[in-house]
LUMZA-273061 format. One record per residue (C-alpha): residue number from 1; x, y, z. Coordinates in steps of 0.1 Angstrom, whole numbers, plus 5000, padded with zeros to 4 digits. Example, Ala and Ser with C-alpha at 12.3 -4.5 7.8 and 13.67 -1.06 7.14 Angstrom:
2
+-----+------+------+------+
:   n :   xx :   yy :   zz :
+-----+------+------+------+
:   1 : 5123 : 4955 : 5078 :
:   2 : 5137 : 4989 : 5071 :
+-----+------+------+------+
! end
This chain:
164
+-----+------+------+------+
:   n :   xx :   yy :   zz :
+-----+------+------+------+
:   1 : 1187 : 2303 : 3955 :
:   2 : 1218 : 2285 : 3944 :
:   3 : 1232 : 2252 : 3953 :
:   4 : 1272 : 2245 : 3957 :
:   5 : 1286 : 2216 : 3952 :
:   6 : 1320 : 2207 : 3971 :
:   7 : 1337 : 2173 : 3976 :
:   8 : 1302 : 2157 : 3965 :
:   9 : 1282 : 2176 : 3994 :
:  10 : 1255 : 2201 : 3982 :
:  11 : 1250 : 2236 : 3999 :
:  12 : 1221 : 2258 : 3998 :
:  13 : 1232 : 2291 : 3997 :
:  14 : 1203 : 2322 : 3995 :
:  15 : 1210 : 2357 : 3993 :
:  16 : 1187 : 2381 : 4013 :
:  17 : 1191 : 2419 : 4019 :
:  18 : 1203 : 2408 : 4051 :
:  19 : 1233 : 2390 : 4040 :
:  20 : 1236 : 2351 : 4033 :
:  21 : 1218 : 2320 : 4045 :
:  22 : 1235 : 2285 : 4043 :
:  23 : 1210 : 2258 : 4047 :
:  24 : 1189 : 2273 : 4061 :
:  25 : 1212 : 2293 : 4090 :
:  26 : 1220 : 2330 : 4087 :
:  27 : 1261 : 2328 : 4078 :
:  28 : 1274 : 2355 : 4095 :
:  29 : 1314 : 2367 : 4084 :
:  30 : 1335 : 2398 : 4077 :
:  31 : 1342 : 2397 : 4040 :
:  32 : 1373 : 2421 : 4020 :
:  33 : 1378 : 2414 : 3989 :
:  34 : 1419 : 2420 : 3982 :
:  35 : 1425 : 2417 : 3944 :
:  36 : 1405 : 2409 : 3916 :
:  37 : 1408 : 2373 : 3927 :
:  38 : 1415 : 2372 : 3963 :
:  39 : 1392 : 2376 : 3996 :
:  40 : 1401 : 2377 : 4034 :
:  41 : 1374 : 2361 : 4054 :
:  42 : 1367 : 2361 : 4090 :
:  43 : 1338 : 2341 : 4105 :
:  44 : 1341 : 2336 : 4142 :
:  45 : 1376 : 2329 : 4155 :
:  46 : 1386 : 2318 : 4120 :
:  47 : 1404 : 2338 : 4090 :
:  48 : 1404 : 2324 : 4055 :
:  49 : 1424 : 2336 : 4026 :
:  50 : 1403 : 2327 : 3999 :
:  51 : 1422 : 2325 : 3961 :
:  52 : 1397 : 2322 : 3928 :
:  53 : 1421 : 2300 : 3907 :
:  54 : 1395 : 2295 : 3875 :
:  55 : 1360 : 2299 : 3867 :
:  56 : 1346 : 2282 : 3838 :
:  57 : 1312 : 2299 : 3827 :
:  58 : 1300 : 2270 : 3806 :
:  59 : 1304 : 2245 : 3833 :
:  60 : 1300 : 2268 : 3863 :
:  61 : 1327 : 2254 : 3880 :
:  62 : 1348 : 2274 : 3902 :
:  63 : 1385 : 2258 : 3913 :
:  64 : 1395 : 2277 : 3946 :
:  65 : 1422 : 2281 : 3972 :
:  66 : 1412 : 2281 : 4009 :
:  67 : 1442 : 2284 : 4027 :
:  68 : 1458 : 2265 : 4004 :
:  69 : 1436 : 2239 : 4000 :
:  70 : 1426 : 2236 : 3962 :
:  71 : 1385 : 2228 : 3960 :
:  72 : 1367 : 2225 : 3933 :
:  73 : 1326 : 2243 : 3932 :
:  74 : 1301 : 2235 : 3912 :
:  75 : 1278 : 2260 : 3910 :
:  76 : 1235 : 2259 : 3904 :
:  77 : 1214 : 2292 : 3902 :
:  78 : 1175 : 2288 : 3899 :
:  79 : 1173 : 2280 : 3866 :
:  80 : 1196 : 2249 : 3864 :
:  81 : 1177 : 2240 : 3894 :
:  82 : 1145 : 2239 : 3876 :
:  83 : 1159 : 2221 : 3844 :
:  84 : 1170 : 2191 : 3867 :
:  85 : 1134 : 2193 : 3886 :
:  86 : 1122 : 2194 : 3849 :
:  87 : 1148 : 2161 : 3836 :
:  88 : 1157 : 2188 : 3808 :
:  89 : 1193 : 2187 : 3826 :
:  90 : 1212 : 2167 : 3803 :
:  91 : 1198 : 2183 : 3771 :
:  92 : 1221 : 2213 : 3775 :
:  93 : 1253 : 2188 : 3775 :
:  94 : 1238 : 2164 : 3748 :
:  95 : 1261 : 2156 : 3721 :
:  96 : 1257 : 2152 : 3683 :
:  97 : 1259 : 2118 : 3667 :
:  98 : 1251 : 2120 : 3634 :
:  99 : 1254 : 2147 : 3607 :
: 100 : 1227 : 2144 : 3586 :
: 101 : 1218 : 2163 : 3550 :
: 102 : 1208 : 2195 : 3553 :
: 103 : 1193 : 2198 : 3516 :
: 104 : 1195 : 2176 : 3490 :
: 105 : 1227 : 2178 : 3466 :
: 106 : 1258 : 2161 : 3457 :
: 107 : 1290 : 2154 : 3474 :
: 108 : 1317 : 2171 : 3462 :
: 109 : 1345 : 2159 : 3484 :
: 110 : 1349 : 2142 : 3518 :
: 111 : 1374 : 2157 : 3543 :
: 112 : 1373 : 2130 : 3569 :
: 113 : 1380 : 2093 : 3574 :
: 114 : 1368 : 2070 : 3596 :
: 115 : 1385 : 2072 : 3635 :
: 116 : 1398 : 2109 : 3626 :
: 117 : 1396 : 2133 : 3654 :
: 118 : 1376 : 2161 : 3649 :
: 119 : 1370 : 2194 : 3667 :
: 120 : 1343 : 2217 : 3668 :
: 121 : 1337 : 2238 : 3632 :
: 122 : 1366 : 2215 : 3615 :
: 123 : 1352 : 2211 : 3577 :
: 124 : 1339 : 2173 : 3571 :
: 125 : 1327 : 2177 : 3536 :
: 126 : 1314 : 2197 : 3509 :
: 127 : 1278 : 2196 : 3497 :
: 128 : 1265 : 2212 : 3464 :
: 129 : 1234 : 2222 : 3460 :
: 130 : 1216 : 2246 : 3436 :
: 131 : 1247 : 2253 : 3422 :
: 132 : 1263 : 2262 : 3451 :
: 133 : 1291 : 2247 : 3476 :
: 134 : 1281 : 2244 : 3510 :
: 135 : 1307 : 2234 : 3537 :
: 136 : 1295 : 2215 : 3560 :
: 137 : 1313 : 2213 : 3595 :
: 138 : 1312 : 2192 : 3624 :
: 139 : 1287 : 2207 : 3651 :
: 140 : 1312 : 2193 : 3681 :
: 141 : 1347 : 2174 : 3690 :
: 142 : 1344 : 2139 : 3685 :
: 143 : 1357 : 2112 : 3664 :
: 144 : 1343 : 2100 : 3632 :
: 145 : 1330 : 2066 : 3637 :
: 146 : 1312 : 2064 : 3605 :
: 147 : 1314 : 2080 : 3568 :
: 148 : 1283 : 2067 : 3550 :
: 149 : 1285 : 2091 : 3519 :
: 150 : 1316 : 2094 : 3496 :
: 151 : 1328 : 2120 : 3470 :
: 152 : 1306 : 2118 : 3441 :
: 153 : 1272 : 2103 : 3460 :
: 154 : 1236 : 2124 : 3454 :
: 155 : 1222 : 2128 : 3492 :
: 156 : 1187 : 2136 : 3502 :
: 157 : 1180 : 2158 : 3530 :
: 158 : 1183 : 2145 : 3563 :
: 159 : 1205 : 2114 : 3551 :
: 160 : 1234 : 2104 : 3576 :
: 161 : 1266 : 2115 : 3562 :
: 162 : 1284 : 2108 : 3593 :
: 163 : 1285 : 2096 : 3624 :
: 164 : 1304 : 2100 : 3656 :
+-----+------+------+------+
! end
């Protein structure tokens, strides 16, 4: 089972040997697929050219072109369906707010500055420990709201660094 989302009204769509069921009714249409990203569809009386404009695998958003009208389709398979039954949903898109410590050690130098944008694997600072330099990046974009460490500082492990 999956459930679309289009201009904020859901859709159940199932997939059967058969062919497809939308809420709950047998959907019954003539389907040819053109190109790589284009269909013909007739159901009934009507004919839709259908154009896939972008599909973002992360988000599961689909932005299509139905006879020229651009929609935009949220997509849900069983398992996302589950995690929002579950109220695990929102983990998956949680963001990071501190960095904390990974091991004790000293702070060799700090890349970043309060209010600088960073983006995902950007280097904030270096930690050294055991005799070794460990770079530590940022986990996510963001902008440093916080530097609680500086150049110089002995850290224990899990102590905030930084925060975003």
């Amino acid at each position: 089972m999956y459930i679309a989302k289009i201009d904020d009204q859901d859709y159940e769509i199932k997939i059967d040997r058969k062919g497809v069921i939308l809420n709950g009714k047998r959907f019954e249409w003539d389907i040819t697929q053109l190109n790589e990203n284009s269909y013909h569809i007739i159901r009934g009386d009507v004919s839709y050219n259908v154009e896939v404009e972008s599909w973002d695998k992360k988000t599961k958003i689909a932005n299509i072109k139905i006879n020229g009208r651009s929609v935009s389709v949220e997509v849900k398979d069983k398992l996302d369906i589950l995690l929002k039954e579950l109220g695990m949903d929102k983990l998956v898109t949680s963001q990071i707010n501190n960095v904390k410590a990974p091991m004790p050690g000293l702070i060799l130098s700090m890349s970043v500055v309060e209010g600088q944008e960073v983006k995902k694997g950007d280097p904030l600072l270096i930690l050294e420990a055991m005799k070794m330099e460990n770079v530590i990046k940022s986990p996510s974009d963001g902008i440093v709201k916080l530097v609680k460490a500086a150049q110089g500082e002995s850290v224990e492990k899990n102590q905030v660094l930084i925060q975003f």
